[in-house]
C-alpha positions as CSV (number, residue, x, y, z in Angstrom):
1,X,116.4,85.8,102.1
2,X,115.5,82.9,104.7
3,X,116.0,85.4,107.8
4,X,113.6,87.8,105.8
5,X,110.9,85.5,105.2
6,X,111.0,84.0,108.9
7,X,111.0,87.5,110.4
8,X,108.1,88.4,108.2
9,X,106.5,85.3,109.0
10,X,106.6,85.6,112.7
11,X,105.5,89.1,112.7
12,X,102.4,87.9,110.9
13,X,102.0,85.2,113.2
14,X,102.4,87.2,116.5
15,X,100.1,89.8,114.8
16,X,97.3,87.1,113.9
17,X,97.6,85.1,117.5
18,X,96.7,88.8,119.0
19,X,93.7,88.7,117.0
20,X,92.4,85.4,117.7
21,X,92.6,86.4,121.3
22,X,90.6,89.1,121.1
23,X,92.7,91.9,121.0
24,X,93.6,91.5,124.4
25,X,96.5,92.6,126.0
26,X,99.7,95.2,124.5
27,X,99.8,94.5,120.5
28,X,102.7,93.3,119.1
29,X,105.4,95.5,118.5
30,X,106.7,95.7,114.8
31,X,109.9,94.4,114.7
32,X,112.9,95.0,112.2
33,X,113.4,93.2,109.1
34,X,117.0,92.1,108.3
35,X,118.0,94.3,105.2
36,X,114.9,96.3,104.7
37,X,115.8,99.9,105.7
38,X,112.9,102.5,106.7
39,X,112.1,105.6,103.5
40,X,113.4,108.8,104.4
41,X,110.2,110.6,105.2
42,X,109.6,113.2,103.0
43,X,109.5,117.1,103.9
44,X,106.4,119.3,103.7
45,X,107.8,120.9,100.5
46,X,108.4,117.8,98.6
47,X,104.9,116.0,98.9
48,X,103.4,119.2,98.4
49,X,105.4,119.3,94.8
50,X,104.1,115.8,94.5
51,X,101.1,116.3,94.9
52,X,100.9,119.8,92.5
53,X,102.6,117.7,89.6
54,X,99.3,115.4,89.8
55,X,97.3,117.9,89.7
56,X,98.8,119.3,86.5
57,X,98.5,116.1,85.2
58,X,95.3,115.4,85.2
59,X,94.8,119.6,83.8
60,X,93.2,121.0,86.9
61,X,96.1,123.3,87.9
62,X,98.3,125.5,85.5
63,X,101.9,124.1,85.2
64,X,102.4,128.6,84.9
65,X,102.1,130.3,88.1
66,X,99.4,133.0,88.1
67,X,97.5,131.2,85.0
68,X,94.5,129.0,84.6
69,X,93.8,125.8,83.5
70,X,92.5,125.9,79.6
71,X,89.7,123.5,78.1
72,X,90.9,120.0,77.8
73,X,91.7,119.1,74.1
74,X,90.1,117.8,71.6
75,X,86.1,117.4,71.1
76,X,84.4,115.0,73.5
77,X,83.6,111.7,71.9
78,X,80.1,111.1,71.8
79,X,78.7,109.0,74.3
80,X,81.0,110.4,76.9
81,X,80.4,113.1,79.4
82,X,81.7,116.5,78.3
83,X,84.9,118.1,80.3
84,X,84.2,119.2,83.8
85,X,83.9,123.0,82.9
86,X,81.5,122.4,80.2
87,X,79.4,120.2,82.1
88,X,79.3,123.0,85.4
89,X,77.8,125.3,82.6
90,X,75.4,122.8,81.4
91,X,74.7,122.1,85.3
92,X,74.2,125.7,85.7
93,X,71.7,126.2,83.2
94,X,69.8,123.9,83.8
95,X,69.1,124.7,87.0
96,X,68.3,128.5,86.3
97,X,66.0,127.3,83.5
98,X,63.9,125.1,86.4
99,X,64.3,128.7,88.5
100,X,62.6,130.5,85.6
101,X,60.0,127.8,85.3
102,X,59.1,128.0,88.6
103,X,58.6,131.3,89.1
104,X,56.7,131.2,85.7
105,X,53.9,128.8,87.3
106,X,54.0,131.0,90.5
């Protein structure tokens, strides 16, 4: 634990000198922490999984191939904005409504 928090500490140290100088000169090189191993990067395949799994989550993709997304459930609580669909159709209205309105006074 000691060798840790002295190798961390130095790092910081070397890192915060460089700054006080400016910048100046070759910054300081990272340097390895005894017992803390590097992550295994992760392939192309797997963060793209990762990141479609979030997506479901939050309901903007369909966790069935092929499908869409349905409405999110439940009524909206008042107060609160409707779902994101609802409110595009709202958006879209109104803005063909100020269309017709100005073609009207035209």
């Amino acid at each position: 634990m000691t060798e840790v928090l002295l190798a961390r500490l130095d790092h910081r140290l070397a890192g915060a000198n460089w700054q006080r100088g400016g910048g100046k000169g070759a910054k300081p090189k990272s340097i390895e922490i005894p017992g803390v191993g590097a992550k295994p990067a992760k392939s192309r395949a797997e963060r793209g999984e990762e990141a479609a799994q979030r997506l479901r989550n939050l309901g903007l993709i369909s966790a069935t191939p092929g499908r869409r997304p349905g409405p999110l459930p439940g009524p909206t609580p008042p107060g609160r904005p409707p779902p994101a669909a609802e409110f595009q159709r709202a958006l879209e209205d109104e803005l063909l409504a100020r269309e017709m309105r100005l073609a009207n006074e035209s």
